[in-house]
C-alpha positions as CSV (number, residue, x, y, z in Angstrom):
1,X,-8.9,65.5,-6.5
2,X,-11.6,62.9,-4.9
3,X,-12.8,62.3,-8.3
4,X,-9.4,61.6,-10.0
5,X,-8.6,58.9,-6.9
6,X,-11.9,57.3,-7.6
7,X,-11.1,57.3,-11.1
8,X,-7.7,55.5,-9.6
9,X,-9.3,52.4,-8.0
10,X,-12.0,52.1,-10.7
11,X,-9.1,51.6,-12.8
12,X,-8.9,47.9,-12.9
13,X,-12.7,46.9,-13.6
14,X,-12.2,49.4,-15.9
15,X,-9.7,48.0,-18.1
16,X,-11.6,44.1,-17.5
17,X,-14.4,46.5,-19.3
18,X,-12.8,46.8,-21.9
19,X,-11.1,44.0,-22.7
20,X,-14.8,42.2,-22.4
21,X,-15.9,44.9,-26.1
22,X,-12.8,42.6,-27.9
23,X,-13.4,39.1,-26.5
24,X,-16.4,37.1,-27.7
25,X,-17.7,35.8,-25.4
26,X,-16.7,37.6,-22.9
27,X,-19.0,37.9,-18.9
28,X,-18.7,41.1,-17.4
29,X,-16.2,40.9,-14.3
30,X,-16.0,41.5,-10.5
31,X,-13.0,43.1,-8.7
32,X,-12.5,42.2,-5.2
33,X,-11.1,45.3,-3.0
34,X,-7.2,44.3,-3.6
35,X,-8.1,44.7,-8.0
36,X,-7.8,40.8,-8.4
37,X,-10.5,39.4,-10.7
38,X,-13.1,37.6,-8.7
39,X,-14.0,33.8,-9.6
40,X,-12.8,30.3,-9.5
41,X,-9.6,29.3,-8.1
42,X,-7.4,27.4,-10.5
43,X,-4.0,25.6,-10.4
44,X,-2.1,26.1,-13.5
45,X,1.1,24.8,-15.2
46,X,3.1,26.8,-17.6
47,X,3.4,24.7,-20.9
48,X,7.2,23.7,-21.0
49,X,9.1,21.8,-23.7
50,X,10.1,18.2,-23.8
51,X,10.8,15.3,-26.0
52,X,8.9,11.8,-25.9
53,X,9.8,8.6,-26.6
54,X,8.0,6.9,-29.3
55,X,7.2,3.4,-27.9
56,X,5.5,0.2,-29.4
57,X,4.3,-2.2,-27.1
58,X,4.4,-5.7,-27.8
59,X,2.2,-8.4,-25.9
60,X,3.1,-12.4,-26.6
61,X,4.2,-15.0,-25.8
62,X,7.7,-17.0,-25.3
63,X,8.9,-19.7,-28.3
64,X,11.7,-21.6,-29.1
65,X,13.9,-20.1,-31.8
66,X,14.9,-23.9,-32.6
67,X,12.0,-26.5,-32.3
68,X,12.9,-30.2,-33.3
69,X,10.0,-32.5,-33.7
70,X,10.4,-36.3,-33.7
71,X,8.4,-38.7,-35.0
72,X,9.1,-42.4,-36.4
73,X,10.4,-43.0,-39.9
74,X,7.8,-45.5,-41.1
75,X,3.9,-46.5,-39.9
76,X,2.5,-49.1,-38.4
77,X,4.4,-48.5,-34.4
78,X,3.3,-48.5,-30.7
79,X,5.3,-47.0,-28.1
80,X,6.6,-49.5,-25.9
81,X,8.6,-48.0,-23.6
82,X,9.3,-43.8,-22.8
83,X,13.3,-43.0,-21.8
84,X,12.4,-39.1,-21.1
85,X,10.0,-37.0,-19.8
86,X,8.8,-33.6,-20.4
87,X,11.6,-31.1,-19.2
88,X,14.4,-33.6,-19.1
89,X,17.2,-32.4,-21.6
90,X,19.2,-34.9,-23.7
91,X,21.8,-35.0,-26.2
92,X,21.8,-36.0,-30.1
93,X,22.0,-40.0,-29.7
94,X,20.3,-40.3,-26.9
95,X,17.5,-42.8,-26.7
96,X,13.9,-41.5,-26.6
97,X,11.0,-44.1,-26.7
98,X,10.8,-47.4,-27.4
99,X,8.7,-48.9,-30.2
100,X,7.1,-52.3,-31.1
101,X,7.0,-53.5,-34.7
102,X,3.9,-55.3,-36.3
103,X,6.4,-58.1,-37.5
104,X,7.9,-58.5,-33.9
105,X,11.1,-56.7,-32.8
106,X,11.2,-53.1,-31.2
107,X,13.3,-49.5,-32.6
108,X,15.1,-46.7,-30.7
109,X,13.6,-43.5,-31.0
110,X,16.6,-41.4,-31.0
111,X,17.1,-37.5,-30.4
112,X,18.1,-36.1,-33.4
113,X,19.8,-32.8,-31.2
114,X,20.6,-31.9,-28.2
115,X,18.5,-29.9,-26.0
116,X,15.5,-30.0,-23.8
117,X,12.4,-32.1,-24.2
118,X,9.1,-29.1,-24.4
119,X,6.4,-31.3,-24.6
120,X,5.7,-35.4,-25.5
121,X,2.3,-36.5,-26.6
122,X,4.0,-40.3,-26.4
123,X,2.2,-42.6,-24.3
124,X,3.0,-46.6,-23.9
125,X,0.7,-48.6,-26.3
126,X,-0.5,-45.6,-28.5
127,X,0.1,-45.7,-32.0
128,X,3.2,-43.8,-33.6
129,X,3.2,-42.5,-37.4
130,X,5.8,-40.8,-39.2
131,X,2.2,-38.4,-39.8
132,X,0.8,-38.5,-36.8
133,X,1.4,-36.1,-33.6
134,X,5.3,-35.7,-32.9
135,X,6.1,-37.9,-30.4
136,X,8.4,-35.4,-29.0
137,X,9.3,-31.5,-29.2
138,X,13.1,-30.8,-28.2
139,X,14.2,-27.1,-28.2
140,X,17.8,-27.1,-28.9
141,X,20.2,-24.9,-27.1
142,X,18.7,-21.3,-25.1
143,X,17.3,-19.5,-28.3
144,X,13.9,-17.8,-27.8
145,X,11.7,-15.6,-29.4
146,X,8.7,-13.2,-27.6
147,X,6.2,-13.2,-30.5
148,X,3.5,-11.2,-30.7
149,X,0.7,-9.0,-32.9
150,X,0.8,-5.5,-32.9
151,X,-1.3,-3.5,-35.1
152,X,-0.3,-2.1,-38.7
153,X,0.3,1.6,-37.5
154,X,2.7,0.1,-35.0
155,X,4.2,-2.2,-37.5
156,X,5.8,0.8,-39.9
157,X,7.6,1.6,-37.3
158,X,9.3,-1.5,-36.4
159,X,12.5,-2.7,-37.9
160,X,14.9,-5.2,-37.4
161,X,18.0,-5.0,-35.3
162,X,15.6,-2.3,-32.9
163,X,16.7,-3.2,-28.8
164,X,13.8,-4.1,-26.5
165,X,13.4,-3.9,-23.0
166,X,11.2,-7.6,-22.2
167,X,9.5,-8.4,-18.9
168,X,8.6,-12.2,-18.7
169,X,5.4,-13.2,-16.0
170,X,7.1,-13.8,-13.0
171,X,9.3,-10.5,-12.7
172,X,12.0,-11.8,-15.6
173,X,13.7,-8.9,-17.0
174,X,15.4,-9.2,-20.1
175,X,16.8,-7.5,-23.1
176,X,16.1,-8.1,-26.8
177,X,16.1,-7.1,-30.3
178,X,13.5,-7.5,-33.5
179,X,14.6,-10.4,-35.0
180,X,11.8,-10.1,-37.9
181,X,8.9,-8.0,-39.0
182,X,5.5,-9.3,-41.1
183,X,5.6,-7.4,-44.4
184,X,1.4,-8.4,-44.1
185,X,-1.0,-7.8,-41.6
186,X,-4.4,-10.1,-41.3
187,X,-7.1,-8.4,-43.0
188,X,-9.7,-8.8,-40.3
189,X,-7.7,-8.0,-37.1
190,X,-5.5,-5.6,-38.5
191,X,-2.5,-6.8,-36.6
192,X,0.9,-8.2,-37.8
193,X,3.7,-10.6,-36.1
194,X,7.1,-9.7,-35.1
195,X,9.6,-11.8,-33.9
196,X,11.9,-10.2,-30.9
197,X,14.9,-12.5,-30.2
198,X,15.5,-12.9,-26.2
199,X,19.5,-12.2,-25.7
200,X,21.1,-14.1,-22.6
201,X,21.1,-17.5,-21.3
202,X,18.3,-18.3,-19.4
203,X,16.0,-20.8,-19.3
204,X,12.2,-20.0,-20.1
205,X,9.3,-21.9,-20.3
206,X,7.7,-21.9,-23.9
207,X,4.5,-20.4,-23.8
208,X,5.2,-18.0,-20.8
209,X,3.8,-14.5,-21.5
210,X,5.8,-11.6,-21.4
211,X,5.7,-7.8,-22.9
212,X,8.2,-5.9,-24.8
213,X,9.2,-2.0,-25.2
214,X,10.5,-1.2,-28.2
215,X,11.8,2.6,-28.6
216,X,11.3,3.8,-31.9
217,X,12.3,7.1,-32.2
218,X,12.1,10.6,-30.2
219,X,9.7,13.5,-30.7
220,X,10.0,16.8,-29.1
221,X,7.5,19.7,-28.3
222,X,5.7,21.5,-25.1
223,X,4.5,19.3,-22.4
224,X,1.1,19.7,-20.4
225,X,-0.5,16.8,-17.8
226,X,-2.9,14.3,-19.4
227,X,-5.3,15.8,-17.1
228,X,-5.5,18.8,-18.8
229,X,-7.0,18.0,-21.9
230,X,-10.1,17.9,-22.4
231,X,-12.2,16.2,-25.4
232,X,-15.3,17.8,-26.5
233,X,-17.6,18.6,-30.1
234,X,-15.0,20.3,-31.8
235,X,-12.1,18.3,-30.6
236,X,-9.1,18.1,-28.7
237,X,-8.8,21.3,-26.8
238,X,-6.9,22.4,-23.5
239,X,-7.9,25.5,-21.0
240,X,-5.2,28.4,-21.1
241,X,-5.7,31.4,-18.7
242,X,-4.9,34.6,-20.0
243,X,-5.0,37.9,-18.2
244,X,-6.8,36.1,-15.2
245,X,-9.5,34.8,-17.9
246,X,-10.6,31.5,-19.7
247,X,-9.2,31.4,-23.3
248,X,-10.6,27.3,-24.9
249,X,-7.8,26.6,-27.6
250,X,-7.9,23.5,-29.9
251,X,-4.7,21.4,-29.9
252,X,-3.1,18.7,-31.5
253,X,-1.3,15.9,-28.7
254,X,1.3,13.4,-29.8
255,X,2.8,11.1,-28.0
256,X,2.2,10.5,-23.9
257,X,5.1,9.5,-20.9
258,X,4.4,9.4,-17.4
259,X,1.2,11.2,-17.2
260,X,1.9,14.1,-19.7
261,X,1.3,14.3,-23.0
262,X,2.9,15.7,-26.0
263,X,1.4,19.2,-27.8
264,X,2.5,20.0,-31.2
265,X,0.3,22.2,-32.0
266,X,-2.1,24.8,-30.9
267,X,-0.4,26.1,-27.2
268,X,3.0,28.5,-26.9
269,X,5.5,27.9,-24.9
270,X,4.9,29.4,-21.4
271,X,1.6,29.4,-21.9
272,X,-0.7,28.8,-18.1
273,X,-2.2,25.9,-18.8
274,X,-5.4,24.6,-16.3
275,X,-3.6,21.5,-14.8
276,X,-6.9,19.8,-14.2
277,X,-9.6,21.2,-16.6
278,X,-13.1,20.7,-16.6
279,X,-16.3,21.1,-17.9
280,X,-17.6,23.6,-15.3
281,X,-14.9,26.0,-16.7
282,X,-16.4,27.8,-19.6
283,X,-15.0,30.5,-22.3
284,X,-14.4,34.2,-20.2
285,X,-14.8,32.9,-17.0
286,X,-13.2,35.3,-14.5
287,X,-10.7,32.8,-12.3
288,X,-7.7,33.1,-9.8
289,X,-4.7,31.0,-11.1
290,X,-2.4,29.8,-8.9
291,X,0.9,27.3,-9.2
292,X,2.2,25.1,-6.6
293,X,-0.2,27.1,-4.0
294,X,0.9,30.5,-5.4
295,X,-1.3,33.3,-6.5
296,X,-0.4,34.3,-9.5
297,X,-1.3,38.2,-10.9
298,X,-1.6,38.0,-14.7
């Protein structure tokens, strides 16, 4: 009877035995007095499904849809006399600059539409040419455009008619849609332009820099944290425990979303997954899993 009880609490290493004949490689194990495996503690996650957004970002900077440039209708003109200033909006008529002809006699520079004056490069007594600088830039009306590069992988997916979620510098939130898409990219860079139309009515400052979302689509598989992937000769690859051991598995991630990343392949669902791997882990180690501070017994 002794021996068959001492056969009884053997029982365990003995089955760790023999599991280590099948797995390659595989360290021999030591049972603490309760039959857990000893070795490293570990906090594990089970590997849950989820779907991801599929996001393109776009960095660039604020335009105006509609951009009038003035300049005078013949050579030969100095500015006289400046009406407006830089920021001051005007309507279609309104008087501009002032300009002195060779002959003698002055012109009206007049707005050709109404809107607000971006930027003037008019200063009294320079010269003004019908091919020289514009004398002034007048965006008409509250129609802008974030334009920006994104690079050609990110450019299939775009399309127009696509909603955007915009943030401005200066904690300006606003919505838009793709307005246009580049059917090139430039050969060096690799990057393309789109065009996102800014919906809404107010008033931005050309230039400003601002960063769009743009949701492309959904994708859907298991879920593990970002920190517990690890990158190493043969690949991507994530840490799974299995019957209180260290199984290495390659995998395939997809997309990421507040710090987890998408698995298509190479994981189950349910498997425990090493929430924070790392490279002192090794293939067959003997470890204790736990999940939110609770052993686990696998």
């Amino acid at each position: 009877m002794s021996d068959i009880r001492a056969l009884f609490h053997q029982l365990p290493a003995l089955i760790i035995a023999a599991a280590c004949l099948v797995a390659s490689p595989c360290r021999a194990a030591t049972i603490d007095t309760n039959g857990w495996p000893k070795g490293e503690a570990v906090s594990v996650v089970k590997a849950t499904r989820s779907c991801f957004a599929d996001v393109v970002d776009v960095s660039g900077f604020v335009t105006a849809r509609k951009d009038t440039i003035v300049r005078p209708e013949r050579p030969g003109l100095k500015v006289a006399d400046l009406m407006v200033d830089p920021g001051d909006t005007v309507v279609a008529g309104q008087i501009l600059a002032r300009l002195n002809r060779p002959e003698g006699g002055a012109i009206n520079v007049e707005a050709p539409v109404g809107g607000v004056i971006s930027a003037s490069t008019a200063t009294i007594g320079a010269p003004a040419s019908p091919r020289g600088e514009a004398l002034f830039n007048i965006v008409a009306g509250d129609a802008y455009d974030l334009v920006g590069l994104v690079p050609a992988e990110d450019l299939a997916k775009l399309a127009v008619n696509q909603p955007a979620n915009i943030r401005i510098i200066g904690d300006v939130n606003v919505q838009g849609v793709v307005r246009s898409v580049a059917p090139t990219v430039e050969p060096n860079s690799q990057l393309g332009q789109v065009f996102i139309g800014i919906k809404g009515n107010r008033r931005l400052l050309i230039n400003e820099a601002g960063r769009a979302v743009i949701r492309t689509g959904t994708s859907c598989g298991l879920s593990v944290p970002l920190t517990a992937v690890l990158y190493d000769r043969v690949g991507t690859v994530i840490q799974v425990v299995r019957h209180n051991r260290v199984e290495t598995k390659r995998v395939d991630v997809g997309l990421m979303s507040g710090g987890q990343v998408e698995i298509r392949h190479g994981l189950s669902n349910g498997d425990e997954v090493v929430a924070r791997a790392g490279a002192l882990l090794r293939e067959g180690d003997s470890v204790r899993p736990f999940s939110n501070g609770v052993a686990l017994k696998q």
